[in-house]
C-alpha positions as CSV (number, residue, x, y, z in Angstrom):
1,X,-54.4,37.7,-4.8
2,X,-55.8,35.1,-6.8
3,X,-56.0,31.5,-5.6
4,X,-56.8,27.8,-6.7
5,X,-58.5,25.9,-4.3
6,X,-57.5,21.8,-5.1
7,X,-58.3,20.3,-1.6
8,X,-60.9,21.1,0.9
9,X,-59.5,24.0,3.1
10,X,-56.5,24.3,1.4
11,X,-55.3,27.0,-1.1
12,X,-52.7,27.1,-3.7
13,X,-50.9,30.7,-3.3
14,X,-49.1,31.4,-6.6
15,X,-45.7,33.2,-6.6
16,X,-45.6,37.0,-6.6
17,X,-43.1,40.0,-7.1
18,X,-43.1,40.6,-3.9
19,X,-41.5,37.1,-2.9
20,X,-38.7,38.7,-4.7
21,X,-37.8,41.2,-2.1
22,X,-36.2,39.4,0.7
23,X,-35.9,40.3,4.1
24,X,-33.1,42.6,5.5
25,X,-30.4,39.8,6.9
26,X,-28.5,42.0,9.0
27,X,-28.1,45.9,9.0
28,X,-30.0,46.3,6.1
29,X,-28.4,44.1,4.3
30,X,-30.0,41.3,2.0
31,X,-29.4,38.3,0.2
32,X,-28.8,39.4,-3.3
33,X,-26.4,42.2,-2.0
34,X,-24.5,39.7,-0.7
35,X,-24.6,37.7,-3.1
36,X,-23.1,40.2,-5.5
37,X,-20.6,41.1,-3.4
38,X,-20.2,36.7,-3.1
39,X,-19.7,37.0,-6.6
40,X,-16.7,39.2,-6.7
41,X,-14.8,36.9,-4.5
42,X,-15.8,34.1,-7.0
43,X,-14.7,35.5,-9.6
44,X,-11.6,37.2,-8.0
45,X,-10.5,34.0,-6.7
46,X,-10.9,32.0,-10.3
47,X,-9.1,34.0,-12.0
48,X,-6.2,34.4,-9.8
49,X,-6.2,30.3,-9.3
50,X,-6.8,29.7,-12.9
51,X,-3.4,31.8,-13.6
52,X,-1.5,30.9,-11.1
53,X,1.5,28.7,-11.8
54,X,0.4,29.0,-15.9
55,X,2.2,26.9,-18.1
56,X,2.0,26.5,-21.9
57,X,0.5,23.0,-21.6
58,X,-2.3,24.9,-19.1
59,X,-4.1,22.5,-16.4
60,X,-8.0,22.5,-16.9
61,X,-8.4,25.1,-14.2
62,X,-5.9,27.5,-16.4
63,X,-7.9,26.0,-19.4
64,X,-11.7,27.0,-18.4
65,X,-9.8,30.3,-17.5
66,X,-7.9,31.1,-20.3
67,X,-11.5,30.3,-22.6
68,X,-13.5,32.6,-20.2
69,X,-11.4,35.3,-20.9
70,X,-10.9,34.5,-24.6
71,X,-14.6,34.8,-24.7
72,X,-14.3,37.8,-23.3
73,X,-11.1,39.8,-25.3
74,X,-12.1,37.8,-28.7
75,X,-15.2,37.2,-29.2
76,X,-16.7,40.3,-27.6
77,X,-14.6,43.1,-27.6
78,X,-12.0,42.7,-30.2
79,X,-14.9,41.7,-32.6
80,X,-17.3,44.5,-31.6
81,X,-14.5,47.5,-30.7
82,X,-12.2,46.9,-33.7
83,X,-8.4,45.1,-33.6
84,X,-7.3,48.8,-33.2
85,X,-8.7,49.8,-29.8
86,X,-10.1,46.5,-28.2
87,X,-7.5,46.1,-25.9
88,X,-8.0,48.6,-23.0
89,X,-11.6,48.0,-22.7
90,X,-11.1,43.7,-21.9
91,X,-10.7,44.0,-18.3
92,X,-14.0,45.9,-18.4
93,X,-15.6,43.6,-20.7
94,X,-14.3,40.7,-19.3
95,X,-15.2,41.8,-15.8
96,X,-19.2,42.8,-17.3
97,X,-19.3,38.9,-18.2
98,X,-18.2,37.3,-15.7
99,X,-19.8,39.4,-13.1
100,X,-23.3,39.1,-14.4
101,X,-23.1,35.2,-15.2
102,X,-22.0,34.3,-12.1
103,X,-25.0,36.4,-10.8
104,X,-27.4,34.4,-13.1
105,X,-26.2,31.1,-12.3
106,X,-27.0,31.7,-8.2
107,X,-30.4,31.3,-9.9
108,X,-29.8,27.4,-10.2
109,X,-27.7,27.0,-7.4
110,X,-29.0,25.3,-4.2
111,X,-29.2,27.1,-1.4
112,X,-28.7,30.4,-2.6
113,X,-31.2,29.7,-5.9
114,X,-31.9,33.6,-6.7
115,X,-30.2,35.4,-9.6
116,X,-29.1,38.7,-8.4
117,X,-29.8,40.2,-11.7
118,X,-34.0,39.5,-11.1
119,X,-33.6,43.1,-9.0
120,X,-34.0,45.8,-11.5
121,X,-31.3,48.1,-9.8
122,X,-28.2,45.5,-10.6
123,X,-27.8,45.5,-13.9
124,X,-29.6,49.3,-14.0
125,X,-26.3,50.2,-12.0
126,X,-24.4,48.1,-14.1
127,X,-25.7,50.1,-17.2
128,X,-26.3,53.7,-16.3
129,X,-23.4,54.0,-14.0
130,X,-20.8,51.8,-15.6
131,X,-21.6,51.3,-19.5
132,X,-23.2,54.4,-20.1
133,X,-20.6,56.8,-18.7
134,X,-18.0,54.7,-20.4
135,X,-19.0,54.8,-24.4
136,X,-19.8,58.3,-24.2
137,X,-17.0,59.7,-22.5
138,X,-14.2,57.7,-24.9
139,X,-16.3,59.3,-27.9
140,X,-16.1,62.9,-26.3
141,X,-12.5,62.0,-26.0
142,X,-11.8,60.9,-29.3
143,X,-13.5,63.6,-31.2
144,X,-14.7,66.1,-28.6
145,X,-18.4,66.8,-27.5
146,X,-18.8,68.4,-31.0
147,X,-17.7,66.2,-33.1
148,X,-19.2,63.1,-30.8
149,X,-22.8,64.7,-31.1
150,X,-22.2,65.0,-35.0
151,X,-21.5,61.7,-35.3
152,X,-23.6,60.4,-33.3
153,X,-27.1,62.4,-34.1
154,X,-26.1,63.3,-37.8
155,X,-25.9,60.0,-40.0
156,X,-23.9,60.7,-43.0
157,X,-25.5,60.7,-46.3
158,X,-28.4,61.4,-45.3
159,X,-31.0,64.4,-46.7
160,X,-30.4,67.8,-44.7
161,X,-34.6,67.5,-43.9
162,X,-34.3,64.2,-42.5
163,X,-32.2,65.5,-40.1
164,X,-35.4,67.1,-38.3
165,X,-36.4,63.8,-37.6
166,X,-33.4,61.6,-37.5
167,X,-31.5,63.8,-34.9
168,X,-33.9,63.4,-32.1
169,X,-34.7,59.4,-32.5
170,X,-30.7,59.3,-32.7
171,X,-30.5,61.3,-29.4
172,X,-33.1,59.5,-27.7
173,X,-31.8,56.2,-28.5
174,X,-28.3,56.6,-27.5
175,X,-28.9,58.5,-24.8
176,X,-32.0,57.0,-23.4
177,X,-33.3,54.2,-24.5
178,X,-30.2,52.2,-25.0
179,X,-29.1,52.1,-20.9
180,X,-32.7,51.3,-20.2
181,X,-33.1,48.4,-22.7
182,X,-29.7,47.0,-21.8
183,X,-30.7,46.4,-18.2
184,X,-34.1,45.4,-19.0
185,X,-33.5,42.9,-21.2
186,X,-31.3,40.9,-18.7
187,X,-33.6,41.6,-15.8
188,X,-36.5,40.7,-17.5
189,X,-35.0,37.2,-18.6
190,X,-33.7,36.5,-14.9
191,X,-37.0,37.3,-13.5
192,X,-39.4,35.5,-15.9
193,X,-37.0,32.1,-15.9
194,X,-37.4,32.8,-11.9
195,X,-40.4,33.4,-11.6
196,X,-41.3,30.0,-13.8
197,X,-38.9,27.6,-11.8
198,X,-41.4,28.8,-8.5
199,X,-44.3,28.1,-10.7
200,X,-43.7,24.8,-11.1
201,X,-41.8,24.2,-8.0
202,X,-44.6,25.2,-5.7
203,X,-47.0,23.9,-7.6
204,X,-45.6,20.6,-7.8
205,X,-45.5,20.5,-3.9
206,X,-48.7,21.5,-3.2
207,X,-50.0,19.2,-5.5
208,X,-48.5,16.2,-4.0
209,X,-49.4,17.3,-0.5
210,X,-52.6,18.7,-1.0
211,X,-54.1,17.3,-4.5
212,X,-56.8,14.5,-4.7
213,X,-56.4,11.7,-6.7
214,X,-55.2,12.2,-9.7
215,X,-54.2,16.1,-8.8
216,X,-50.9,14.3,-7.6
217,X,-50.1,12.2,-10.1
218,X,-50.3,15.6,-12.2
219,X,-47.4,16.8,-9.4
220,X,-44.8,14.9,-11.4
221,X,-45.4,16.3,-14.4
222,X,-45.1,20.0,-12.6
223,X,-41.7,18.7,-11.3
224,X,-40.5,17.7,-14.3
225,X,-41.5,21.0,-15.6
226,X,-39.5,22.5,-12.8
227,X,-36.3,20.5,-14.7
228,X,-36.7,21.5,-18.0
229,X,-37.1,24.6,-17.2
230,X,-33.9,24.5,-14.9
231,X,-31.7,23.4,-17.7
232,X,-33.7,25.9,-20.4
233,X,-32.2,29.1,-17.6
234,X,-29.1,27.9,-17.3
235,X,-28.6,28.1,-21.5
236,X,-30.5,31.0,-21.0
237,X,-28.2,33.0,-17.9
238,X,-25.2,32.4,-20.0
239,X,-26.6,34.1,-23.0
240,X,-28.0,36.8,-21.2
241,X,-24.5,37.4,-19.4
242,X,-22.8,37.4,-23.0
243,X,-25.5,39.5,-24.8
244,X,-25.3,42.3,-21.8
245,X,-21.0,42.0,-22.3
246,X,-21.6,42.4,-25.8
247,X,-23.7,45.0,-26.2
248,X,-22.0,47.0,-23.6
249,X,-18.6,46.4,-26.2
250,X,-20.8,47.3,-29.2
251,X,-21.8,50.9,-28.0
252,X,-18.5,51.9,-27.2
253,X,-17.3,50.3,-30.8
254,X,-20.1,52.5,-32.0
255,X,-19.1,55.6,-30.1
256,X,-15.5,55.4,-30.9
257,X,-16.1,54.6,-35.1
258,X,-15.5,57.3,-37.2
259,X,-18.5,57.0,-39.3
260,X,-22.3,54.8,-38.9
């Protein structure tokens, strides 16, 4: 591993993937699996609070909770799914939100400062076992595997030829590429924002501790790095956690259309 000497005897040991894989706590089980399963009780015990006792002029718990959820039926899945079907697939949508922001945010959190979602296999479950399934078997049970395929591997209006080629990008798209890319792009932005926050952070500290002369006054400026960037992954988790919900809500619009 690479290293930058500042003092005499002393070396700066940058942050690595491998400081991503914590420890077994107990039984085999680690920190971000129980942080996910943290997260459910979160997110359990808002929305049951937030509802409790509603009354048409809501609180400002029944507020934030009544937004949160508009966020997710409105913005995400009635707009993505169509006014038609939307409905039955909210609690799933609703639940894809919440679930992965509250993972992101443990990112910024003290204490527990690690986003779940930096672990490739969260949101790969999240995708391949949940999403996946979902918008393909609703299209197989709205038209039938037949008419599903057609639909989904034949564009209409398009030259008989084409077909050659369009049929397997279509097929390889929607029934690779898109699980893959859905995970990745939420585990990559989890990681990188991570990955920059220990950057900064550790090199600010060793910097002040170990740097010489003016090597510590450049510590501040590391720290303040370490803010900036704090603030850039919160706007940045939040986005992440709404992109995943609605991309998850556009493929099973997409699968249950009659025509693309």
């Amino acid at each position: 591993m690479s290293t930058l000497v500042l003092a005499e005897d002393a070396q700066f040991r940058p942050p690595a993937v491998g400081d991503f894989f914590l420890p077994p706590i107990f039984a085999g089980v680690t920190k971000p699996m129980l942080l996910a399963v943290l997260s459910v009780v979160i997110i359990a015990g808002f929305f049951l609070l937030s509802s409790r006792n509603a009354k048409l002029v809501p609180s400002k718990l029944q507020f934030v909770g009544e937004q949160v959820y508009n966020v997710g039926r409105n913005m995400i899945a009635r707009d993505q799914i169509g006014a038609k079907e939307f409905r039955r697939f909210v609690p799933l949508i609703v639940t894809l939100f919440t679930f992965i922001l509250v993972n992101n945010i443990y990112g910024i959190i003290p204490v527990l400062q690690f986003p779940t979602m930096s672990h490739i296999g969260f949101p790969l479950a999240l995708s391949v076992l949940v999403v996946y399934p979902t918008y393909h078997l609703v299209g197989i049970r709205k038209f039938g595997i037949g008419g599903y395929l057609k639909n989904q591997l034949f564009p209409p209006g398009a030259p008989k030829l084409a077909y050659l080629l369009l049929a397997p990008i279509e097929f390889f798209s929607k029934f690779v590429v898109n699980p893959l890319t859905l995970a990745i792009r939420v585990f990559a932005a989890m990681f990188a924002g991570h990955m920059l926050i220990l950057v900064f952070a550790l090199a600010g500290e060793y910097l002040l501790l170990h740097g010489a002369g003016l090597l510590k006054a450049v510590a501040a400026l590391s720290f303040s790095a370490v803010i900036m960037v704090t603030f850039l992954e919160a706007l940045i988790m939040v986005i992440q956690a709404y992109i995943f919900a609605l991309l998850a809500a556009s493929y099973i619009g997409a699968a249950l259309a009659e025509e693309h």
